[in-house]
N, C-alpha and C positions, 0 to 999 in steps of 0.2 A: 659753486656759482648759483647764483639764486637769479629766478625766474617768475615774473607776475606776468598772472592771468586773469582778464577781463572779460567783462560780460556785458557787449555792447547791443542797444536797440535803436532801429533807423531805420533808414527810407534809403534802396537802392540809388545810387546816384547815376547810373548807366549801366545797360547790358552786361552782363560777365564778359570778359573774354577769354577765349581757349586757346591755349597754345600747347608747345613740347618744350622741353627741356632738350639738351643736346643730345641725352644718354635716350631720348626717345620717351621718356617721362611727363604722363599730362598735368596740366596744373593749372588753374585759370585764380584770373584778381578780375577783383570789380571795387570800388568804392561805394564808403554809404557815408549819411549825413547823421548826425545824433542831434537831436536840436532839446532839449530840457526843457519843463513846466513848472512853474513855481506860482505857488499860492498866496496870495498878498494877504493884508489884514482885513479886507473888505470882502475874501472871498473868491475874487476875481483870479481868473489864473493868465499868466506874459509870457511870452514863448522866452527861454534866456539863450545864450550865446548859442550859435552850430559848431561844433567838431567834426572835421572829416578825417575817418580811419582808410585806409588803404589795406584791401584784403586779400590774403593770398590762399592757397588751399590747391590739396596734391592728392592724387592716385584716385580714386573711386571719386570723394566727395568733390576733387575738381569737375568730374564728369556731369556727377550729379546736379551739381552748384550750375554749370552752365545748361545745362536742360531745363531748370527750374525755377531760378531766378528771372526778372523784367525791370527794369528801369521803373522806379517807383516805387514798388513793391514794400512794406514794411517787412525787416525780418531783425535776427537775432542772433546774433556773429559771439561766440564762444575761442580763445583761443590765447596764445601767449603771446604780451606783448612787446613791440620793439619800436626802438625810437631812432631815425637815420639822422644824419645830418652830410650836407654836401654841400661843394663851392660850385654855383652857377657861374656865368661867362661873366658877370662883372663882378668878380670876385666878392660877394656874398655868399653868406652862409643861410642854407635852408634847413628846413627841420621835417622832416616825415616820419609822420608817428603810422608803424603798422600793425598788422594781426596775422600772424601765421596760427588760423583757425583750427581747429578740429572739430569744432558739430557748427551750423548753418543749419536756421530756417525759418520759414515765415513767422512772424507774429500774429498767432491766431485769435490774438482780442481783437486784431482790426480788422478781420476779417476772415474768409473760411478756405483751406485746401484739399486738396484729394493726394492719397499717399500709395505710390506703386513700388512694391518692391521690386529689386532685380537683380538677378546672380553679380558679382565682383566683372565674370566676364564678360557680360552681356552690358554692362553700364561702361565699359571701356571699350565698348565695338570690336571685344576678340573673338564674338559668338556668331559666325556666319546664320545659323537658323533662326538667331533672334530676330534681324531684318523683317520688317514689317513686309516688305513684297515677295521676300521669303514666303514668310508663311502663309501669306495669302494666296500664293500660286502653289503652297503643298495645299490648301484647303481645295484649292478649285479641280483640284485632281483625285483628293480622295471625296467630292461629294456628290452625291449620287441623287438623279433628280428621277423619283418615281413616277413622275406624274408625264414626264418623257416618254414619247413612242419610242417603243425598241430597247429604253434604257433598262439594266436590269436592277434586280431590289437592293434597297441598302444593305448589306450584309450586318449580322447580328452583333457582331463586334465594330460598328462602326455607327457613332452617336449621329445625331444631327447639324452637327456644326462639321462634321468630316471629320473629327480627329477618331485613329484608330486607338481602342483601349486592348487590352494587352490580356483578355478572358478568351479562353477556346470553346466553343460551344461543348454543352454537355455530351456525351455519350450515350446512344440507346445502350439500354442494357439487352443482354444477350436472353432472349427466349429460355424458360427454364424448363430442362428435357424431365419427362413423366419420367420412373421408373417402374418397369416393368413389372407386372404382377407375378406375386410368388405365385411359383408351383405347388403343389399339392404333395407330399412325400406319398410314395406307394406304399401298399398295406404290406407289414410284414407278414411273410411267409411261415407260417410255424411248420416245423419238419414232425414228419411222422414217428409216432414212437419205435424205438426197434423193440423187434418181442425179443425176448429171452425163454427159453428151452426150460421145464422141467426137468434134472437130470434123472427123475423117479419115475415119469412116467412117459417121457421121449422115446425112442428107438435113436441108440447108437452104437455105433464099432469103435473094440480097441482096436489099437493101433500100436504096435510096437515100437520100442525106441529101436533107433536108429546104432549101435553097438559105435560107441567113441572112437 
């Protein structure tokens, strides 16, 4: 089955809106207008025909899409195209051309944006700390006002916007113990000589053996 993909530029036609899917799935549409310029022989540029696409878009970027987009806005819708047809109440036949998108976003020749990134679960509101009143009541608890009677000092691990960073202060190092001074070895002793006896001119007695 073969599928075409279009790459439309326009003008928000109204608000996104947000909704769920039954399974609990977010997903938001908005519509935009395409309106073409064409250059005459003289130079002059005529606006030519408007087309309006009808846009749909699922999970992160539907979140995204409805945070970001305004009614008017120019942007630039990427995505595959599909063409509906259905019977209204007096039996006619309608035709709606849509986009099941996968990238949106502003057109920044006409203009300029800021870009914040944010986790998958934090742009779906699954991230209870992301809450902005969140965080602002963890800051108002971790910051410390010096200049306060009574209040004590910021601790050294803790910046000036209140967030704690995750360093231990360093360690004194431990005093280094002297080692005792050598001793002195004591002087050796030299032992006395023993004399030994002239057997020529000593005084001795025999002495008889003892009979086995």
């Amino acid at each position: 089955m073969y599928e075409n993909y279009v790459t439309v530029v326009g003008n928000a036609v109204a608000d996104p809106m947000e909704r769920k899917t039954r399974s609990g799935g977010a997903f938001t549409t908005f519509r935009i207008a395409s309106t073409p310029r064409h250059r005459l022989p003289d130079g002059r540029y005529v606006d030519g025909s408007t087309s309006f696409y009808g846009v749909c878009v699922f999970g992160v970027l539907a979140a995204n899409v409805a945070k970001s987009l305004e009614k008017g806005q120019p942007v630039i819708v990427h995505g595959r195209l599909r063409v509906n047809e259905w019977r209204d109440g007096k039996d006619g036949i309608r035709v709606g051309v849509e986009i099941d998108a996968s990238h949106v976003g502003h057109d920044l020749s006409r203009g300029q944006a800021t870009f914040r990134r944010l986790s998958r679960a934090e742009a779906l509101g699954e991230e209870p700390l992301a809450d902005p009143e969140v965080q602002a009541a963890l800051r108002s608890i971790a910051r410390f006002d010096a200049d306060a009677e009574g209040s004590p000092e910021r601790p050294p691990n803790v910046d000036e916007n209140g967030e704690v960073h995750d360093t231990a202060p360093a360690l004194e190092s431990a005093p280094v113990l002297q080692s005792a001074p050598v001793l002195e070895s004591a002087p050796v002793l030299e032992s006395a000589p023993v004399p030994y006896g002239d057997p020529e001119t000593d005084p001795y007695e025999v002495v008889e053996a003892a009979a086995g």
